[in-house]
C-alpha positions as CSV (number, residue, x, y, z in Angstrom):
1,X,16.3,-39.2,-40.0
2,X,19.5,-40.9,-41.4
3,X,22.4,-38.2,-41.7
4,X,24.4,-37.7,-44.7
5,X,27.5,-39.5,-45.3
6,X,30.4,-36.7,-45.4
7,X,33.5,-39.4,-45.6
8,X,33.5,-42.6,-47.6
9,X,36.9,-44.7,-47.4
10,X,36.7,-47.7,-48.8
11,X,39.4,-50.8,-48.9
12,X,42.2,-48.0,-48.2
13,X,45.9,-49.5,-48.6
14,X,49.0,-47.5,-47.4
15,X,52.6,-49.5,-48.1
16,X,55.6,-47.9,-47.4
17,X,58.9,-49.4,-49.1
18,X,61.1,-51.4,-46.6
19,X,63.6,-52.4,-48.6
20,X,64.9,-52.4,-52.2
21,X,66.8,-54.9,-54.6
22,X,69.9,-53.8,-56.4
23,X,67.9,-51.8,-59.4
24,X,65.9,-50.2,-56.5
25,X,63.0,-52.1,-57.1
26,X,60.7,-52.6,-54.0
27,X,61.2,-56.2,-51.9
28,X,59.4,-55.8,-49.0
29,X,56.8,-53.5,-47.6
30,X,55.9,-51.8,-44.4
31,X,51.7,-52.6,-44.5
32,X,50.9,-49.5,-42.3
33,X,47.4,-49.1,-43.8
34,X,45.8,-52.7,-45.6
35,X,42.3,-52.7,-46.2
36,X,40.7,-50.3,-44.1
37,X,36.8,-49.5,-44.6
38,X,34.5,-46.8,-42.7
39,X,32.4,-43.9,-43.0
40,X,31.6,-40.5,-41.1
41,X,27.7,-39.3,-41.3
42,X,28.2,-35.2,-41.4
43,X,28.2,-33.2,-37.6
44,X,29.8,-36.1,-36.2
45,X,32.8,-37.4,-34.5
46,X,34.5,-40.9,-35.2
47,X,37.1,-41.6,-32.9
48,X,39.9,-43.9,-34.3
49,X,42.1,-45.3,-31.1
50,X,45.1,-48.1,-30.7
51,X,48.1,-48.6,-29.6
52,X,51.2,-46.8,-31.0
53,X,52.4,-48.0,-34.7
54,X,48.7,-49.8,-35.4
55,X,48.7,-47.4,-38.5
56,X,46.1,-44.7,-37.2
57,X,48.0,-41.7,-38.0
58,X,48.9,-42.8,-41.4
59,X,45.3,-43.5,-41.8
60,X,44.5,-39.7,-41.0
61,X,47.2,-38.3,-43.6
62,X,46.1,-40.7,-46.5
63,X,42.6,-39.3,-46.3
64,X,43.5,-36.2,-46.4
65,X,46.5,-36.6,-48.9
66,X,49.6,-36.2,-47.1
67,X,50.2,-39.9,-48.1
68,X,49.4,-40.9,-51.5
69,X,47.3,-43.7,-51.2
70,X,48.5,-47.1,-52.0
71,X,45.3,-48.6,-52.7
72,X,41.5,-48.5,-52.3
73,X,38.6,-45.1,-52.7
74,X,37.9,-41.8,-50.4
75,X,35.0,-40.4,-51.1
76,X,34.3,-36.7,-49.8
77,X,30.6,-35.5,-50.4
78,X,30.5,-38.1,-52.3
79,X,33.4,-37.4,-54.5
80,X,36.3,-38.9,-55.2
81,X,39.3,-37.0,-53.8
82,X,42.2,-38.8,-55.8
83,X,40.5,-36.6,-59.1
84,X,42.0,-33.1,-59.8
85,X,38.1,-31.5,-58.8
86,X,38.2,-33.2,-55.6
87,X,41.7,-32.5,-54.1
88,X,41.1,-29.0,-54.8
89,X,37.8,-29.1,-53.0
90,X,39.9,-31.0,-50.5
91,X,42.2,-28.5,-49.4
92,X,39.7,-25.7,-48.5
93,X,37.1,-28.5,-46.9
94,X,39.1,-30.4,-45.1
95,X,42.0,-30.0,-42.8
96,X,44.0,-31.5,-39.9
97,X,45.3,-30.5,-36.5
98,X,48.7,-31.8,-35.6
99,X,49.7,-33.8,-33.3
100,X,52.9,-31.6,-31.9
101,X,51.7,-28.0,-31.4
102,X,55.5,-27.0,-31.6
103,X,56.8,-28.5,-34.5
104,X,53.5,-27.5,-36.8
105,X,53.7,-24.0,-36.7
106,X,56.1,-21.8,-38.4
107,X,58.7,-20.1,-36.0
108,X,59.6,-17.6,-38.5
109,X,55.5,-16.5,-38.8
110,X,53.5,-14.7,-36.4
111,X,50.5,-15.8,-35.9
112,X,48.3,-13.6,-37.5
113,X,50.6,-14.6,-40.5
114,X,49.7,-18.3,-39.6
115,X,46.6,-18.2,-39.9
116,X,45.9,-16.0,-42.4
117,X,47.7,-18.0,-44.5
118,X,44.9,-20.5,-45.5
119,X,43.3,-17.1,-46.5
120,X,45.5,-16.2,-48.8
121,X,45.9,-19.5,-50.7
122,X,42.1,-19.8,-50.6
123,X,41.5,-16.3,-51.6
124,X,38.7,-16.1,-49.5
125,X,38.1,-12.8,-47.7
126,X,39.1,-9.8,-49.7
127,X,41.6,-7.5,-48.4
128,X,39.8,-5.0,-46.3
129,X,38.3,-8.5,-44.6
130,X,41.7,-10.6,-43.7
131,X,42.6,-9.0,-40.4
132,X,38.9,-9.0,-39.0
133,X,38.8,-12.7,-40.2
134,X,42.2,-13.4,-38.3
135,X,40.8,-11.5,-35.2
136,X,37.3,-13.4,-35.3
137,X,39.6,-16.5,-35.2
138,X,42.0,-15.9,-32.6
139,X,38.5,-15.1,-30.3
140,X,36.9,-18.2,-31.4
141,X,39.6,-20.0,-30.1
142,X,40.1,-18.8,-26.8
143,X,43.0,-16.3,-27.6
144,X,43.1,-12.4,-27.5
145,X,43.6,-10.0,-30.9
146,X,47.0,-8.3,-29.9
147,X,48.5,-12.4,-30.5
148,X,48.5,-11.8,-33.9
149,X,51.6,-10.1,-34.0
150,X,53.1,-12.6,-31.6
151,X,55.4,-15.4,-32.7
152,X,54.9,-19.1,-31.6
153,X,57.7,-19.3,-29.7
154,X,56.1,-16.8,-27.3
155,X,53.0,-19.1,-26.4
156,X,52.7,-22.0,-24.5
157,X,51.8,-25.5,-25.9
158,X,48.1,-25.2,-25.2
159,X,47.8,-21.9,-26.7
160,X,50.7,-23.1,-30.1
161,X,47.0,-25.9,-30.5
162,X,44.5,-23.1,-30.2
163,X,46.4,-21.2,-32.9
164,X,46.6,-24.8,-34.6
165,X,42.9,-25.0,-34.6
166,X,42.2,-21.5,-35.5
167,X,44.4,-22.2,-38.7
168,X,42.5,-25.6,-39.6
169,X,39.2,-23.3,-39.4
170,X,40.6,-20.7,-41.9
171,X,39.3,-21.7,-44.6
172,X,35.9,-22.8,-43.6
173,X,36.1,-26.7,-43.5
174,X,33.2,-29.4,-42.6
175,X,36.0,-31.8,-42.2
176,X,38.9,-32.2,-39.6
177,X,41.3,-34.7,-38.4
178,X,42.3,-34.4,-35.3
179,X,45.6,-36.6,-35.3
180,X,46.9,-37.0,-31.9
181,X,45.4,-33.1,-31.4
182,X,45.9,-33.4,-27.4
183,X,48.8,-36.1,-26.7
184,X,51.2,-33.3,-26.5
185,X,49.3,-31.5,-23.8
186,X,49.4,-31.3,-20.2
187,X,46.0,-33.0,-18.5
188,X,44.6,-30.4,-17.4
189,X,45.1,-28.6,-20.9
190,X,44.2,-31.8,-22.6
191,X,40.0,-31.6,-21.5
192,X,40.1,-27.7,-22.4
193,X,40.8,-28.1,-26.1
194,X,38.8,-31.1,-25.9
195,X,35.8,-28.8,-25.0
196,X,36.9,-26.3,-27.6
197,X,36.9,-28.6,-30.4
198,X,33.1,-29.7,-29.0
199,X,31.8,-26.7,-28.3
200,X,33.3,-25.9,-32.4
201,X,31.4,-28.6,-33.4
202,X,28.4,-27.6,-32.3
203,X,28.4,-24.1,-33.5
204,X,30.1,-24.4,-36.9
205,X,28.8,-28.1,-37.5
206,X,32.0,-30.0,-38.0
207,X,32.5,-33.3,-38.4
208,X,36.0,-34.7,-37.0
209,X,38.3,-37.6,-37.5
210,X,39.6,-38.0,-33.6
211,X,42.4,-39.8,-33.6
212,X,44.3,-40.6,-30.2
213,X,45.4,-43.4,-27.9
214,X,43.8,-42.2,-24.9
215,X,40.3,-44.0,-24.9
216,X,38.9,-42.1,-21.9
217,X,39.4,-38.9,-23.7
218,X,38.1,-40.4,-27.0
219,X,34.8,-41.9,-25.2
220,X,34.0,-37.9,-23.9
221,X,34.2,-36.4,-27.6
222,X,33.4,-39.8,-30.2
223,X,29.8,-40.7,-31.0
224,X,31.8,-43.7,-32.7
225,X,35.0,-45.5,-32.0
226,X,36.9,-47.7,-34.2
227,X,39.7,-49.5,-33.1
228,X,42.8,-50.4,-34.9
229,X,45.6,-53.1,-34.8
230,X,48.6,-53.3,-36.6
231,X,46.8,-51.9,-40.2
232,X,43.1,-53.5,-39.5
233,X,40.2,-52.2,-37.5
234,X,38.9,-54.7,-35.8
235,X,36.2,-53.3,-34.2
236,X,33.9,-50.1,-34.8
237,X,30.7,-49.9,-32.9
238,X,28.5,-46.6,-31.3
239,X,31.4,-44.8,-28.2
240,X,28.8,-45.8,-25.6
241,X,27.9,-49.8,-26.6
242,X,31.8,-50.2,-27.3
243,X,33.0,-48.9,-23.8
244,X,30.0,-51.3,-21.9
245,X,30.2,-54.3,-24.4
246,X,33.5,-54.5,-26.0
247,X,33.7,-57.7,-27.7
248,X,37.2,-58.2,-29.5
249,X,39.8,-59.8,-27.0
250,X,42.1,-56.1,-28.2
251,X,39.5,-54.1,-27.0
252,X,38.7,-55.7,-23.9
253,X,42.5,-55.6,-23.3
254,X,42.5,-51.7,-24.1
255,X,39.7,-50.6,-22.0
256,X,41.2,-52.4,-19.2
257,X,44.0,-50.4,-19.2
258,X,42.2,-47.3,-18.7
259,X,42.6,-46.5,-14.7
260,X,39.3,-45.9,-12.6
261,X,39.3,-43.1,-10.0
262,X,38.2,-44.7,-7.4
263,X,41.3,-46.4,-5.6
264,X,39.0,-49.2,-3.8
265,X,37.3,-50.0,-7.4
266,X,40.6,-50.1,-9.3
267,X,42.2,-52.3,-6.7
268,X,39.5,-54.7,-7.0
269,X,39.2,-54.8,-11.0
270,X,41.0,-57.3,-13.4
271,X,43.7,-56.0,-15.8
272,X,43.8,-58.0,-19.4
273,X,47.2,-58.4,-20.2
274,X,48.2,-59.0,-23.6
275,X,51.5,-61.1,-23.9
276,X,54.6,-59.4,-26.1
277,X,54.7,-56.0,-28.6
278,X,52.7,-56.2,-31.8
279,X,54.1,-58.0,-34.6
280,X,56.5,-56.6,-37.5
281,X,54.1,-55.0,-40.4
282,X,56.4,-56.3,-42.9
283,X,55.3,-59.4,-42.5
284,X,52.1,-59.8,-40.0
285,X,50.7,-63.0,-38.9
286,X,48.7,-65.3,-41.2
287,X,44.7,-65.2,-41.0
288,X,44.2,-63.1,-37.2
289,X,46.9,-60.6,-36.8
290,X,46.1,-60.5,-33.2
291,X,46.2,-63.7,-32.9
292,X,50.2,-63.9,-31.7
293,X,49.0,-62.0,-28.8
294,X,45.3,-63.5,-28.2
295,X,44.3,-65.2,-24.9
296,X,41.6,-66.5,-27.1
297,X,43.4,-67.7,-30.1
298,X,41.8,-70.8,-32.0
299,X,43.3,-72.9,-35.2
300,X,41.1,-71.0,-37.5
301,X,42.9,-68.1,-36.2
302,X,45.8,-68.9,-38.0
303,X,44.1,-70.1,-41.2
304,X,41.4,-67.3,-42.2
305,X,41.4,-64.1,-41.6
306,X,38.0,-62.5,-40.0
307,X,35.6,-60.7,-41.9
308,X,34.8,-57.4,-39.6
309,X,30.9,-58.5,-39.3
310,X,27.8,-57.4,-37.4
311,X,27.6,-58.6,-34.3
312,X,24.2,-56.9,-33.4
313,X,22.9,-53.4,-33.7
314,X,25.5,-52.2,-36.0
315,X,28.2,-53.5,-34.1
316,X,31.3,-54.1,-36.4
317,X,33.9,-57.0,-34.7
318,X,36.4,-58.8,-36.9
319,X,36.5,-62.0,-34.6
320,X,36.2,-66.1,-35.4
321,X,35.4,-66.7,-31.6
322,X,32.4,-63.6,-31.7
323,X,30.9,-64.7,-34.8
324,X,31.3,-68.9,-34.0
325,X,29.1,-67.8,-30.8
């Protein structure tokens, strides 16, 4: 049985402005986000990876508004977000864990505060419910009742992302972005929120938006990946096929770099080394943009830019050399 779709974005375009003329008109533009298409079936999670500056963050706070969109449709539920309905639907059924558990949280607040502030905007619980709410959250996430009168300054960063998540769950969402939720963290810490966010899942039935840069922790929690260079994915394929088969010359390259705990295996193993840094957004290369960096790299690279087709069971490569095969 085919799940529903929760998240629809189709053709999404984020430009920031680079640089103005003399009246302040725009002249150039930073092409963070161009043309990005997916979808997210409902309970499950799509993990969105690549390397720093591809555009995966920005694509996270477009979706959920944080960006106004430059071009293109989100669909929520079916819905279109951008209308004055669907944004405030947005706000109580979708929401976003940080990236930097210090800098997202309110020193001034204690936590109970924190999280009870989703509450109050909401007007969910009445007011005989809020502080058994608060507590019901703090438990859900690992942490005890008595640190809701604590402030953040007071915790450490794993605990600042529990309280991070127990304030995205607040308000009841089916949606959350995870944007760079466990970069911030200490290894060890990393694979315990990890848990927590899949062990949420499974008893509240979310569906996330994993965003991150470290593919083996993406491969443990995505059902899908998509991966993303400088504002285009050019890959998206079911987590397990895409770490066995990867077929784009970037993803190969990517998956290379993740280290293998066996010292005997990763001695023996090829690296893919990609040659220079990726390419000003301003002003990307014609047809491939990974082209500049490609070991691969053919003339039509250079002339046409590549469709992100099927290459076979539903997996999505945007590649002349995969689909001239």
């Amino acid at each position: 049985m085919e799940r529903k779709k929760i998240l629809e974005v189709r053709n999404l375009k984020k430009y920031f402005t680079a640089n103005v003329d003399f009246f302040g008109r725009p002249t150039a533009y930073i092409k963070a986000v161009d043309d990005v298409s997916f979808s997210i079936n409902q309970g499950e999670t799509l993990g969105l990876v690549g390397e720093s500056g591809c555009g995966k963050s920005t694509t996270g706070r477009t979706i959920i508004h944080l960006y106004k969109p430059t071009g293109g449709e989100i669909l929520f539920n079916g819905q279109a977000i951008d209308s004055q309905v669907g944004e405030k639907h947005l706000r109580q059924s979708m929401q976003m864990i940080f990236q930097d558990p210090y800098a997202s949280l309110n020193p001034r607040m204690t936590v109970g505060d924190t999280i009870g502030e989703p509450l109050d905007i909401h007007g969910l619980p009445v007011t005989g419910e809020r502080s058994e709410r608060i507590v019901s959250l703090l438990r859900m996430v690992g942490l005890n009742p008595e640190h809701a009168n604590r402030f953040p300054h007071e915790f450490s960063g794993g605990q600042r992302q529990r309280i991070g998540i127990a304030r995205a769950l607040a308000s009841n969402p089916s949606f959350i972005i995870c944007d760079e939720a466990i970069s911030a963290l200490d290894v060890s810490i990393q694979a315990q929120v990890v848990n927590l966010l899949k062990g949420l899942q499974e008893e509240l039935g979310l569906t996330y938006l994993f965003i991150a840069h470290d593919l083996a922790m993406v491969k443990h929690i995505s059902n899908r990946v998509a991966v993303m260079y400088l504002g285009k994915i050019v890959e998206m394929a079911n987590s397990r096929e895409l770490y066995s088969h990867p077929q784009h010359p970037y993803t190969k390259a990517l998956l290379s770099a993740i280290p293998i705990p066996d010292p005997v295996v990763e001695a023996k193993r090829q690296r893919v080394h990609l040659v220079g840094d990726i390419p000003n957004a301003i002003n990307p290369p014609s047809g491939c943009r990974f082209r500049t960096r490609c070991y691969d790299a053919m003339g039509i690279c250079a002339e046409q830019e590549p469709a992100i087709l099927d290459a076979g069971s539903g997996h999505m490569v945007a590649c002349h050399l995969i689909h001239k095969m």
